[in-house]
VEXBALUM-864339 format. One line per field, with one value per residue (C-alpha): residue number from 1; residue in three letters; x, y, z. Coordinates in Angstrom, 2 decimals. Example, Ala and Ser with C-alpha at 12.3 -4.5 7.8 and 13.67 -1.06 7.14 Angstrom:
2
resi: (1,2)
resn: (ALA,SER)
xx: (12.30,13.67)
yy: (-4.50,-1.06)
zz: (7.80,7.14)
REM end
This chain:
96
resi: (1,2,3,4,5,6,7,8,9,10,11,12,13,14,15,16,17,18,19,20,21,22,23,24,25,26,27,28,29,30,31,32,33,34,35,36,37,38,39,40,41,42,43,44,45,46,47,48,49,50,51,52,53,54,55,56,57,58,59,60,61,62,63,64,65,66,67,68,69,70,71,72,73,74,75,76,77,78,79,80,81,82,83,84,85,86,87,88,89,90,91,92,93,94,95,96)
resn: (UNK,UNK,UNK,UNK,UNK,UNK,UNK,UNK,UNK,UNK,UNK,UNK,UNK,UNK,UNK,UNK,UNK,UNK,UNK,UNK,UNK,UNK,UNK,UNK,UNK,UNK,UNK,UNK,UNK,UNK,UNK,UNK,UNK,UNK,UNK,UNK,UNK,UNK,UNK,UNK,UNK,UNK,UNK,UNK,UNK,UNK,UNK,UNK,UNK,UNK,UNK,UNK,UNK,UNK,UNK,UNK,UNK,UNK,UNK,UNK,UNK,UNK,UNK,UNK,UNK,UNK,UNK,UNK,UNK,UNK,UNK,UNK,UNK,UNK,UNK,UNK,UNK,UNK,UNK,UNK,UNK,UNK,UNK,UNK,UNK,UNK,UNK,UNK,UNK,UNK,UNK,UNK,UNK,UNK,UNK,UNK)
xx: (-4.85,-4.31,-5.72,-5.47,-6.67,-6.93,-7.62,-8.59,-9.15,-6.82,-4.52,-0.96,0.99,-1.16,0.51,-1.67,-1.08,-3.08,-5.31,-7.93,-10.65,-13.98,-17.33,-20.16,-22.32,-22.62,-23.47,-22.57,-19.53,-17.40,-14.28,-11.24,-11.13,-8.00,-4.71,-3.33,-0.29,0.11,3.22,2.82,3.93,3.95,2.02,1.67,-0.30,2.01,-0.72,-3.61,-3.97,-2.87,-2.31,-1.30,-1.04,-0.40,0.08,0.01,-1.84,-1.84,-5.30,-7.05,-9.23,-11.79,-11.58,-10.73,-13.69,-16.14,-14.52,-14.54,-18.50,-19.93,-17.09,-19.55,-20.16,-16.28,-14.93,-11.21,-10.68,-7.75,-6.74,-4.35,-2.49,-5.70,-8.32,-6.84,-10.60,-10.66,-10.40,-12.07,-13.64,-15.61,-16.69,-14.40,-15.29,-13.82,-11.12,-12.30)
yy: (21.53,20.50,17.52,17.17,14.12,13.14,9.56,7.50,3.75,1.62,-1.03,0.39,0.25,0.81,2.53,4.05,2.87,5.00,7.89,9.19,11.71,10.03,11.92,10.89,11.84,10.32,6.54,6.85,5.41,6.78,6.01,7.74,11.41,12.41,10.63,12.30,10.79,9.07,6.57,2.95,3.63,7.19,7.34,5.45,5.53,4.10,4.37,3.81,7.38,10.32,13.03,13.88,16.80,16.85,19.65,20.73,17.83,18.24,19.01,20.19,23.53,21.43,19.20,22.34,23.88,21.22,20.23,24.07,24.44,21.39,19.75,17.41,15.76,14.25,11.95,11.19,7.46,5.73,2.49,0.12,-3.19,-5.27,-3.06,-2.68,-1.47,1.14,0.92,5.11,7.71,11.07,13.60,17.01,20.27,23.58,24.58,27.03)
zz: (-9.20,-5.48,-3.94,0.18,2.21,5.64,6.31,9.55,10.22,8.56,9.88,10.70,8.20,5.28,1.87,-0.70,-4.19,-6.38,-5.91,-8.33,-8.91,-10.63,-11.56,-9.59,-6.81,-3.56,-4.61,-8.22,-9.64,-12.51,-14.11,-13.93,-14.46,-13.09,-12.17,-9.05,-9.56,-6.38,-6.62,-5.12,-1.24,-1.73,1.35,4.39,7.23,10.11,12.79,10.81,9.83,8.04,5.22,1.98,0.03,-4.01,-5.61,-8.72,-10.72,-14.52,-15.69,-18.65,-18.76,-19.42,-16.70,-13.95,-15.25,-14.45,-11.12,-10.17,-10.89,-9.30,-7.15,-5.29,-8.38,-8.24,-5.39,-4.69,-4.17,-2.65,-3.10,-1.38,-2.46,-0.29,-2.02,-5.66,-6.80,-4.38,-0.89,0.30,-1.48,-0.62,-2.24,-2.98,-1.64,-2.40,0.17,1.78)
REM end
């Protein structure tokens, strides 16, 4: 599996320490369904914003499956050293 992200309004300088994907619609929480194997400072967003890319995430069938047939029903969240719980999340889409 691939995950990309863009992200926009942070303070310069922030690094991403973990990034996950959780079931859960828009305003429903979930625990942690994938590992996307971000390392801590992996990424950094020098101006505030910015990409990543991961390729190739370990998944089960299972788990591609149900991503694959309802993908809004997982979000991606990022989280940061200030926001250890999670700091932005959104729902996934199929890339098009």
């Amino acid at each position: 599996m691939n995950v990309s992200l863009t992200a926009t309004g942070f303070p310069n300088g922030t690094a991403l320490t973990k990034a996950h994907i959780h079931p859960g619609g828009t305003g429903t929480n979930g625990g942690v369904f994938v590992n996307v194997g971000l390392a801590d400072g992996e990424v950094t967003f020098p101006s505030g914003a910015g990409s990543f890319t991961k390729n190739r995430i370990a998944v089960t069938v299972d788990q591609a499956n149900a991503i694959l047939a309802n993908p809004s029903g997982f979000y991606l969240n990022i989280h940061t050293a200030r926001n250890p719980d999670g700091v932005a999340r959104g729902q996934l889409t199929k890339a098009q």
